[in-house]
VOLOKOL-386583 format. One record per residue (C-alpha): x, y, z. Coordinates in steps of 0.5 Angstrom, whole numbers, plus 2048, in hexadecimal, padded with zeros to 3 digits. Layout:
! VOLOKOL-386583
XYZ ...
! end
This chain:
! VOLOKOL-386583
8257F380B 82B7F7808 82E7FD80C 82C802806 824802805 8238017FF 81C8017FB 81A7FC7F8 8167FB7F1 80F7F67F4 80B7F37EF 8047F67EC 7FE7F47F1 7F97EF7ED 7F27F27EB 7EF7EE7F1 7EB7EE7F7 7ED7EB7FC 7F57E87FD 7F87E2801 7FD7E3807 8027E0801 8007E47FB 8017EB7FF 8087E8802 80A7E77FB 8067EE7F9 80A7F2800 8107F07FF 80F7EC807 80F7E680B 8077E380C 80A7E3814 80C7EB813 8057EC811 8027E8817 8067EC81B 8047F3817 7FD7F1819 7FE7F381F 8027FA820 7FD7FC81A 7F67FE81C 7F47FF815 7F77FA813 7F17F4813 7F07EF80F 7EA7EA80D 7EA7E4811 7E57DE80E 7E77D680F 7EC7D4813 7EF7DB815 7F17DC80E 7F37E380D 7F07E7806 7F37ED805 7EF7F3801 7F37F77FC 7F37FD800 7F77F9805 7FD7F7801 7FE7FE800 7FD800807 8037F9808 8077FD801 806803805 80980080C 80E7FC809 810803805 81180680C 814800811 8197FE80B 81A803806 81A80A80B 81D807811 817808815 81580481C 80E80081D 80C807822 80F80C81D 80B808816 80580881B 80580F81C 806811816 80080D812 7FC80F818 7FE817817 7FC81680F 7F681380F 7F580F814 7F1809811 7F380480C 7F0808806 7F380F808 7FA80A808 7F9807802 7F780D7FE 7FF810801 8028097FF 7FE80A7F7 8008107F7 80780E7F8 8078077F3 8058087EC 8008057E8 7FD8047EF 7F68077F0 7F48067F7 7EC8037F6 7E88097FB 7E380D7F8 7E68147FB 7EC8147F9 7EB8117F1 7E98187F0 7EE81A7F2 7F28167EE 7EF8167E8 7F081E7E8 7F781D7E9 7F78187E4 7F481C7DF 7F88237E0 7FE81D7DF 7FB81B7D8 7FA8227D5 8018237D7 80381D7D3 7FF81F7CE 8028267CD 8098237CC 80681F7C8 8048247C4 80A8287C3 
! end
């Protein structure tokens, strides 16, 4: 980590339902042994167990890991500082990955209640492209 916090472009996350320890690596931007480790200071933070321990992480939790990754390396939090902060803006692992897809783009976060949400604003966004278009 440099000594000026720089944000850092991810790769979009593939339509799929489940991703190995490996893939979020790769999608997060994040060591699998930092994974493991976040696991345990984040209690939203769960991820399926099947065979041999093998993590399965959902897609709501790799926004949730974005959004972690964002307030430790990015914003400069500590691991108190990022707890309390996802705890104080929704607490579960939804209410995290609906403020992380709100803050990447072309990311929906997958809960019924938010897609409301987003499809109105969505909306509002593409009458505003239409009406520039169309002067």
């Amino acid at each position: 980590m440099t000594a000026t916090m720089e944000k850092v472009v991810l790769p979009p996350i593939p339509a799929k339902r489940y991703f190995t320890i490996g893939e979020v690596s790769e999608l997060c931007g994040v060591k699998p042994h930092v994974l493991r480790y976040w696991e345990q200071e984040f209690t939203q933070l769960r991820p399926v167990k099947r065979r041999g321990n093998r993590r399965y992480y959902q897609h709501h939790e790799v926004l949730l890991i974005r959004r972690i990754r964002e307030l430790l390396y990015e914003q400069g939090f500590t691991i108190n500082g990022a707890r309390n902060r996802l705890d104080s803006h929704g607490g579960g692992a939804h209410g995290a990955s609906a403020e992380a897809g709100e803050q990447m783009e072309g990311v929906v976060p997958p809960a019924a209640t938010t897609a409301a949400v987003d499809v109105e604003q969505l909306r509002k966004e593409l009458l505003h492209v239409i009406d520039l278009l169309s002067r």
